[in-house]
Backbone bond lengths (Angstrom), bond angles and torsions (degrees), N, CA, C in turn:
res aa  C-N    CA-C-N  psi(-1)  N-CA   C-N-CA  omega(-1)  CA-C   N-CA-C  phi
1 X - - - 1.449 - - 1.521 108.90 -
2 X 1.259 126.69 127.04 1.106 140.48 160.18 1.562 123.79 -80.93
3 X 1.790 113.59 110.47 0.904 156.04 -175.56 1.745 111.71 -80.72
4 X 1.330 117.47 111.92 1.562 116.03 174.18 1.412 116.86 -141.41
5 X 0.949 155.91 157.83 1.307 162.61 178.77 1.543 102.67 -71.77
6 X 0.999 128.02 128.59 1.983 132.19 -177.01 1.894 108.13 -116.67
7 X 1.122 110.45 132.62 1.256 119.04 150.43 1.433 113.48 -125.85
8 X 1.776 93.22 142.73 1.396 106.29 179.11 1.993 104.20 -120.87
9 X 1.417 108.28 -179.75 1.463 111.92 164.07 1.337 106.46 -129.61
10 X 1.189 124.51 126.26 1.270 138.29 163.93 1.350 123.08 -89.02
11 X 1.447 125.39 128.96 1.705 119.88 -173.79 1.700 119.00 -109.67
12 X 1.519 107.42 113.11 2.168 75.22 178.82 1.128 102.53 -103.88
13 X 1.069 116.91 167.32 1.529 129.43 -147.16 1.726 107.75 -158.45
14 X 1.138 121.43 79.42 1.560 147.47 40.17 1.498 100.55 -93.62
15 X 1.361 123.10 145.41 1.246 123.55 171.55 1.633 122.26 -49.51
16 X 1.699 128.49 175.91 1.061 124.63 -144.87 1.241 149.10 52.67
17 X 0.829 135.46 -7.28 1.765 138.52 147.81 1.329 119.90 -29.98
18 X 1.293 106.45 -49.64 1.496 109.99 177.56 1.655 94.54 -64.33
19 X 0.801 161.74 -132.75 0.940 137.57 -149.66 1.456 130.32 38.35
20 X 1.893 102.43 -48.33 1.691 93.05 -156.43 1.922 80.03 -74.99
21 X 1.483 145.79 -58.39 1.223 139.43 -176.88 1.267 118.66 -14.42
22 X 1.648 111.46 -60.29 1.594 116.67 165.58 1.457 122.38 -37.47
23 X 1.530 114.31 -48.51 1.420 117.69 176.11 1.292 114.46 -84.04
24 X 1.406 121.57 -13.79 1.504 116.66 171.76 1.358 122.08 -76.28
25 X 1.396 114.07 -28.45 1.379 101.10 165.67 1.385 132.22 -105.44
26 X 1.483 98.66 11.33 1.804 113.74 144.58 1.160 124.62 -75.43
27 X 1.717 120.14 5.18 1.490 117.44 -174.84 1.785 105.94 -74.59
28 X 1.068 104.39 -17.18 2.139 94.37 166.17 1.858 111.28 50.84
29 X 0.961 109.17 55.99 1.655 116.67 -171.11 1.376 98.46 -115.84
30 X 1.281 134.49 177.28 1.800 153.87 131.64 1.356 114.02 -118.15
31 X 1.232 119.63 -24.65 1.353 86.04 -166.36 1.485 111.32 -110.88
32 X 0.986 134.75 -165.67 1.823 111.90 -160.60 1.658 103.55 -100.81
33 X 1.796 115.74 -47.37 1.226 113.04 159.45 1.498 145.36 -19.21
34 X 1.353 100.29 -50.82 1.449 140.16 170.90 1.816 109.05 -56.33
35 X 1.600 96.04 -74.76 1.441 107.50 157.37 1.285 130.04 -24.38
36 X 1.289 101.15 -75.43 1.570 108.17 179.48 1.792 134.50 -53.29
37 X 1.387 93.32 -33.00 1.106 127.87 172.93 1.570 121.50 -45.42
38 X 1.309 118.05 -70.78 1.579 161.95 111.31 1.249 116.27 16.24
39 X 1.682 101.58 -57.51 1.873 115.42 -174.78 1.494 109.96 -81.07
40 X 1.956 92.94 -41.79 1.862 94.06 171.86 1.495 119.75 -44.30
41 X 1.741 112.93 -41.14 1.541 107.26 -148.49 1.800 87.08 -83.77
42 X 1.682 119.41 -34.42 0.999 107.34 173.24 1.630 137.36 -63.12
43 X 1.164 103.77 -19.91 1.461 109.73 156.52 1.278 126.23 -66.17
44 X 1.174 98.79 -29.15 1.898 100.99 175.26 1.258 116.49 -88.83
45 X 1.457 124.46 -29.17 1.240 111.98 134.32 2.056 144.82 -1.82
46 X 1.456 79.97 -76.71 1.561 114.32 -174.32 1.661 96.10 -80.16
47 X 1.365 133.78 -8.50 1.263 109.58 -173.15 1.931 115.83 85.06
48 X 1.165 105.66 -7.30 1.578 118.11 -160.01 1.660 86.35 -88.50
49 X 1.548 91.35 128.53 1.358 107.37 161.03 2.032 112.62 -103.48
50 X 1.402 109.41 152.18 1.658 99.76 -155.80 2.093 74.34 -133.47
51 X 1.089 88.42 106.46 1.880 121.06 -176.48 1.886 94.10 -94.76
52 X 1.593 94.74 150.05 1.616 106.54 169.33 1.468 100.47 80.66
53 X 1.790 98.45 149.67 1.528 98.37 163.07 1.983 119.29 -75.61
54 X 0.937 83.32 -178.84 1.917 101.49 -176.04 1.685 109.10 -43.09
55 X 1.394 117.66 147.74 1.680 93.52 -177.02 1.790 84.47 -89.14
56 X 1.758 118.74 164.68 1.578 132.89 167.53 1.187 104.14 -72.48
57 X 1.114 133.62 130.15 1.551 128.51 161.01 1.338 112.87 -128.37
């Protein structure tokens, strides 16, 4: 398999969204509860709905 480095462009559309990224990785948490918690209210924020179950890790 051939392995390469990828860039993409992403568009949001009405502007500001990016935004919620800026504040997501100002969320300053450890523990995952906490986290999750945090990301929900910030998604609701942003209008962002968070679809699918949990990824396994």
């Amino acid at each position: 398999m051939n392995q390469k480095p990828a860039k993409f462009l992403v568009v949001y559309s009405p502007a500001g969204f990016e935004k919620f990224f800026d504040e997501a990785a100002d969320l300053d948490v450890t523990d995952t509860e906490t986290y999750v918690a945090k990301a929900e209210a910030l998604a609701k924020k942003y209008n962002m709905q968070v679809v699918g179950p949990p990824l396994e890790g």
